[in-house]
Structures are given as structure tokens and as C-alpha cells.
C-alpha positions in Angstrom: -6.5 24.1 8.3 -8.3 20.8 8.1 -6.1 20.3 5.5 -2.8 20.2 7.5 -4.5 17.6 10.4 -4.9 15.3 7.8 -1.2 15.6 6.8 -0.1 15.3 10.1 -2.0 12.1 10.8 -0.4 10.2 8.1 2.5 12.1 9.3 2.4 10.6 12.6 1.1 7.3 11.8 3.1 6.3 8.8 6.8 8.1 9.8 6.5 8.3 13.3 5.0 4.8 13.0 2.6 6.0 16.3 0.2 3.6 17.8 -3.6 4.3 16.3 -4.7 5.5 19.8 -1.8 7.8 20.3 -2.3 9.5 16.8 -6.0 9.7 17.7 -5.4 11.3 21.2 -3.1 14.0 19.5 -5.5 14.4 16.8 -8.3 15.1 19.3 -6.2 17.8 21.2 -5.1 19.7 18.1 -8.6 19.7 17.2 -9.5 21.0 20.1 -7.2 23.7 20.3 -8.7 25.0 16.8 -12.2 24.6 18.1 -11.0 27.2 20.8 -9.4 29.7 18.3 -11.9 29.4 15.9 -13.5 32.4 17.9 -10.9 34.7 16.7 -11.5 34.1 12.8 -7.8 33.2 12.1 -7.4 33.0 8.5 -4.0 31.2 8.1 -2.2 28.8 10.4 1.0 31.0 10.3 -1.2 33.6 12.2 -1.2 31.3 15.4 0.5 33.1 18.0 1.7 31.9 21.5 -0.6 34.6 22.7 -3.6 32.2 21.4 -2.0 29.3 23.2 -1.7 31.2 26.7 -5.6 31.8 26.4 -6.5 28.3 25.5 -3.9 27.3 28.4 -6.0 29.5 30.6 -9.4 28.1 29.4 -8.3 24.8 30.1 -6.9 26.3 33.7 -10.5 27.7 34.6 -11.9 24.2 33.9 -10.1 22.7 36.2 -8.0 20.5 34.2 -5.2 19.3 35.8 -1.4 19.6 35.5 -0.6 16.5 34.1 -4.0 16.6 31.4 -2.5 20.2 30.4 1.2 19.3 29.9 -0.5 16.6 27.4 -2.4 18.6 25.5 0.6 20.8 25.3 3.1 18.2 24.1 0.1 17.2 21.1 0.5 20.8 20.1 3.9 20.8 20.4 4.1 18.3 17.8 1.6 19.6 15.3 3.7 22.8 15.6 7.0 21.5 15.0 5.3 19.5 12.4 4.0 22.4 10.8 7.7 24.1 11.3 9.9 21.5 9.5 7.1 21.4 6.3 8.1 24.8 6.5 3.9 25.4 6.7 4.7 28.0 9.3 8.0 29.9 9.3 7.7 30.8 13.4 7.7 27.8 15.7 5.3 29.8 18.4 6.1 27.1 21.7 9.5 27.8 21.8 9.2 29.8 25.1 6.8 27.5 26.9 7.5 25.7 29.9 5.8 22.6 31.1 3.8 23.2 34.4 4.9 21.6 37.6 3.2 18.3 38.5 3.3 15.5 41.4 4.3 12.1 40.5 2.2 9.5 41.5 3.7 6.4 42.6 1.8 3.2 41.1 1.3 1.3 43.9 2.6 -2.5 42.6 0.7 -5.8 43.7 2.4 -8.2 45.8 3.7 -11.4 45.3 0.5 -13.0 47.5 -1.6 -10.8 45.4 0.2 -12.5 42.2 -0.5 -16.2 43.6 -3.8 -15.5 44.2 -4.7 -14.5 40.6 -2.8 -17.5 39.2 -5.5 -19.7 41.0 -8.5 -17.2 40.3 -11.6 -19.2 38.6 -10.7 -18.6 34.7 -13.4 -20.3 31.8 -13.2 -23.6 30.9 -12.7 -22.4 27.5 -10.6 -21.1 25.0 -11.8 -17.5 25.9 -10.8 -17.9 29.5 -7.3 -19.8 28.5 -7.1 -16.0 26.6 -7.9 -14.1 29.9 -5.0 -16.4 31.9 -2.3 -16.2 28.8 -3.2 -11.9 28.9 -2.3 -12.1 32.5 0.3 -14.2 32.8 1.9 -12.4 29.7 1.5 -8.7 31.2 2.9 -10.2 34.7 5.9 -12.0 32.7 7.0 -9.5 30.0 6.3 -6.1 31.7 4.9 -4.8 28.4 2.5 -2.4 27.4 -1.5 -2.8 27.2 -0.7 -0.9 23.8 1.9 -3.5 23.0 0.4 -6.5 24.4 -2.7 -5.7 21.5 -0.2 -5.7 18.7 1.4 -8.6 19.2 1.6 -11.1 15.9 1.4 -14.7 16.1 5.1 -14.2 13.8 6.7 -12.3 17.0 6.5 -15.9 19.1 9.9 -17.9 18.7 9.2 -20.6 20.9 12.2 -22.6 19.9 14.3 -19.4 21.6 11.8 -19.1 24.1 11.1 -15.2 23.1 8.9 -12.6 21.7 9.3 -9.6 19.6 7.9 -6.5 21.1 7.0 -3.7 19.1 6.9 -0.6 21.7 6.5 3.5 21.5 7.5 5.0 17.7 7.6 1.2 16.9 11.3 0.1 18.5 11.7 -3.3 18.8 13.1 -5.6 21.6 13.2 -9.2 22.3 11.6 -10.4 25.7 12.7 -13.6 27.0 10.0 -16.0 27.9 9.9 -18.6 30.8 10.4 -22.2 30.0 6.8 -23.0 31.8 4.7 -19.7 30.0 6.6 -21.1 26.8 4.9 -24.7 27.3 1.3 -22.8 27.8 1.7 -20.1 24.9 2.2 -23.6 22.3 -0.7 -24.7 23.5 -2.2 -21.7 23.2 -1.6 -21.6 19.8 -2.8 -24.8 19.1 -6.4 -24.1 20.2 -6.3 -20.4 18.8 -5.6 -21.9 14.7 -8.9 -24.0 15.7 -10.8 -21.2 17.2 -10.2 -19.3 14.4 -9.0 -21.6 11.0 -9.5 -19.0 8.6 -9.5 -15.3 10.3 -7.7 -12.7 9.1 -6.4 -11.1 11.3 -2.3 -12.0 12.9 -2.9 -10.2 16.3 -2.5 -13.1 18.7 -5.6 -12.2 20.8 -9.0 -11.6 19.6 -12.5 -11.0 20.6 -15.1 -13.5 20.2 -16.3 -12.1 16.8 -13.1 -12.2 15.9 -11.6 -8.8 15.6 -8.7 -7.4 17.2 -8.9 -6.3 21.4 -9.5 -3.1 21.8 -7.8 -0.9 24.6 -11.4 -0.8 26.9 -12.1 -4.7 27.2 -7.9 -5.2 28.2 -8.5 -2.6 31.2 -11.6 -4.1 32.0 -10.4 -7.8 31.8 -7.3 -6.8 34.5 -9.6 -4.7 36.5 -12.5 -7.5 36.8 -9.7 -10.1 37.7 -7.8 -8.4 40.3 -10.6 -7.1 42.1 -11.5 -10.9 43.1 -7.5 -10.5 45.0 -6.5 -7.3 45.8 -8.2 -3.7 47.8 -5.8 -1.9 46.2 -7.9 1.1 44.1 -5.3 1.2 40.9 -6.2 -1.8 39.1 -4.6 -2.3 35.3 -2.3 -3.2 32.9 0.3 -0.1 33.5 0.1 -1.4 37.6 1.1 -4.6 36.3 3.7 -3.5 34.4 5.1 -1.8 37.3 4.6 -5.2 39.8 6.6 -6.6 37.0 9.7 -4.3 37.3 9.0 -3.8 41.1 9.5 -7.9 41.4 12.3 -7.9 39.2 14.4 -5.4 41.1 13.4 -6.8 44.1 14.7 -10.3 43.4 18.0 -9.1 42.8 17.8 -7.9 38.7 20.1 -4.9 37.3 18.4 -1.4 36.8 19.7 -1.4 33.1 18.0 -5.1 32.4 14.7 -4.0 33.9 15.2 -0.9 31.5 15.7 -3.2 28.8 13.2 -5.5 29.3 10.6 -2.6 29.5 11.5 -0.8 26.5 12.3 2.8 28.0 14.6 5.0 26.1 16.4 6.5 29.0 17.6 4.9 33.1 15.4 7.6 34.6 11.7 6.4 33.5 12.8 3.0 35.0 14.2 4.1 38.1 10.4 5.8 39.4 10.1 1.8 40.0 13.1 1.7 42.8 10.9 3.6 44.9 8.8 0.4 45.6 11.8 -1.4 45.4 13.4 0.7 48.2 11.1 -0.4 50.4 11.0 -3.8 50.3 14.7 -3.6 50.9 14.3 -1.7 53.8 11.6 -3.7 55.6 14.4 -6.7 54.8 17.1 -4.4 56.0 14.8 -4.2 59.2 14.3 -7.6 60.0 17.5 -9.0 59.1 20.5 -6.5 60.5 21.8 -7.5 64.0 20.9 -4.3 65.6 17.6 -3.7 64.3 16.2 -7.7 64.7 15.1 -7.4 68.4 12.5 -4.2 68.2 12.3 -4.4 64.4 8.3 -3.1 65.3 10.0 0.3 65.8 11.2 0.4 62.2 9.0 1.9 59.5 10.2 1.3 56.2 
């Protein structure tokens, strides 16, 4: 069976084009799934019933792991499974019955704008390193893109002369971000001081670590995190909340649903529209304070 995960990682990574985290996150659930049924002395993968699954489902249950962690680890099965199907490994797809399980959505809670002007004039290094930290920021609060994204960007994706970047998201789809004439200005600098930081590295990710290799996904968390602790009590604190201040600010300054969809790369209106919620409520506490009837005992109102 080993076999077949190593297929399926060059399957994922080389035709699904899947981001070296995400192939190793489904690699580590499919593993785990076989660690489970290794119990029953399987002998071929076409003797994987659903009736396996349900019990692994149930293990996972009785370890109290939650909704959202078991859908997951469902969908990275689903995949190896459907993989498995079209390479006609296995004749009998055996999740075509399942149902996902029911979970909550959590609403990120965004940062605000005084949040936002408080981290622009946060104490950064006098260095190139800490110019890094303020061009990571500034470029999460600006584009609205992915942590995942933000790591793959290539010194080649900049056009500064069209003020944009390239942005290579989920399954590797591209889109073009426009960038602000004033984070345009900084980025050239940037890129002045980065070719002397590192004159003959080998590496085209924009942003790298002090020995030179690429950012990992830990010291980006930990870089938002260790910031925005200095300005906000909020208890979310990283790169996916910034993303959503992004579209949250957006929308509430007037933008279209479908550019904010655009601009964050999502496939389909209803993964950006989880972000009106905030929205909504800016525009009510405005609707509350501004409407005729509602401006003299606007302390009654709760938005």
C-alpha cells in the first residue's frame, strides 16, 4: 500500500499542483487511516470497505476530535479514494454514501481600523530583517492573500511598472493583485536592499530567513502573532484574521462582493460572503447613528 501513497503524492503535488503543506497534511491523514486498519490484516487496498472507515470515524469520535478536524480527515481520504478510483487501483469508490458531519462556523473576528494604525507605527528593526517584518504586514493587510501564498511569492511575480503582483493561490490559479501606489514605492526599495542582503542566493521566494532559506509556515504565524499582540486583546491573532480585516475593510468602504471575491482568489460568491457578517455590522452601527429616527437614543440600538 505504501506503494500507492507514494503515487498519490506526486499525484497531488505535480497534477494537482498542491501546496507542499497541503500534500503533507493529506499524506499524514491517509497514513493514519492505514495505521488504524492495519489491525485488521487487509491484504489489498480494494478490500477497504466503508465499514472500515465508519470504525476509524468512530475512533476518531471517542477521542474527541472535533467536527471540523473529522470532516478533514475525511475529505484527505476522499481524495486518496477517488484517486485510487480513476487509476482504476480499486474498482469500488467506498465514500460514496458519506455525509459530512454538521459543524458551527466560527466567525473570524477582523481587527479594526485603530488596530491597523497602530501596527503601522509598532517599533519594527532598524534593519533589513525588520523592513521584512513591515513589507509581510503591510503585504497581508494590502493584498488579502494567503500565509501559504504570501511564502511563494517570486521576486518575477512583482510588476512595479503596473503596480501589481501575481498570486499563485489553492491548485495553483493565478490572479493579479493590484498594489497601492505608496506600498509600490516601499516594495522597490525593498528590493533594492534584498539583492544586497542576499547577492548570490539561490532561492526567488521574495522573503527569506536570515540563513537564507525560504519562510516557513510557523515563523509567518508567529511574526503576525508577536506583532499584533503589542495592539490588539483580541485572542485570534494571524495571517487568515488578516486576510479577513482585509475583505472586512474592503466591503466596508464601499467595494463590490465579486471584487473582494476576486481579489481573494475564491472559486465561488459564497466563501466570500462569511466576511459580510462583519461587514453587516459596521453598517448597522452607521445605520444607527446616522438615520433620522434612530440619532437621538442611538444608545438603545445594538448592532
Amino acid at each position: 500500500m505504501e506503494n500507492y501513497i507514494s503515487q498519490y503524492y506526486d499525484y497531488l503535488l505535480k497534477e494537482k499542483k498542491f501546496s507542499q503543506h497541503t500534500v503533507n497534511a493529506y499524506l499524514q491523514d491517509v497514513k493514519s487511516f492505514y495505521l488504524f486498519i492495519n489491525k485488521d490484516a487487509l491484504a489489498k487496498v480494494s478490500e477497504i470497505k466503508y465499514a472500515h472507515i465508519r470504525k476509524w470515524l468512530m475512533q476518531l469520535s471517542k477521542e474527541n476530535k472535533t467536527n471540523h478536524t473529522i470532516n478533514r480527515k475525511i475529505a484527505s481520504l476522499k481524495s486518496y479514494f477517488k484517486f485510487l478510483y480513476i487509476t482504476k487501483t480499486i474498482s469500488v469508490y467506498p465514500l460514496q454514501e458519506h455525509k459530512s458531519l454538521r459543524t458551527e462556523k466560527k466567525l473570524q473576528v477582523p481587527f479594526s481600523e485603530d488596530e491597523m494604525k497602530k501596527l503601522e507605527r509598532s517599533d519594527f528593526d532598524d534593519d533589513y530583517f525588520g523592513l521584512q517584518e513591515y513589507i509581510i504586514i503591510a503585504l497581508f493587510y494590502a493584498l488579502g492573500i494567503r500565509k501559504s501564498e504570501l511564502i511563494q511569492l517570486k521576486v518575477a511575480d512583482f510588476d512595479f511598472s503596473q503596480n501589481e503582483v501575481r498570486v499563485f493561490g489553492k491548485g495553483s490559479k493565478e490572479r493579479i493583485v493590484p498594489i497601492i501606489n505608496e506600498l509600490n514605492k516601499e516594495l522597490i526599495d525593498f528590493f533594492e536592499k534584498r539583492k544586497m542582503q542576499f547577492p548570490n542566493n539561490k532561492h526567488q521566494n521574495v522573503f527569506l530567513l536570515k540563513n537564507g532559506q525560504i519562510l516557513n509556515q510557523t515563523f509567518v504565524y508567529r511574526l503576525i502573532n508577536n506583532y499584533f499582540r503589542g495592539v490588539t486583546s483580541k485572542q485570534k491573532k494571524s495571517p487568515h484574521v488578516l486576510r479577513h480585516t482585509f475583505a472586512t475593510h474592503m466591503l466596508n468602504s464601499g467595494a463590490n462582493l465579486n471584487t473582494v471575491k476576486e481579489l481573494l482568489g475564491h472559486a465561488s460568491l459564497s466563501s466570500t460572503q462569511i466576511y459580510t457578517h462583519s461587514s453587516l455590522a459596521a453598517l448597522k452601527k452607521v445605520y444607527a447613528t446616522t438615520h433620522p429616527r434612530f440619532k437621538s437614543n442611538d444608545d438603545d440600538y445594538e448592532p
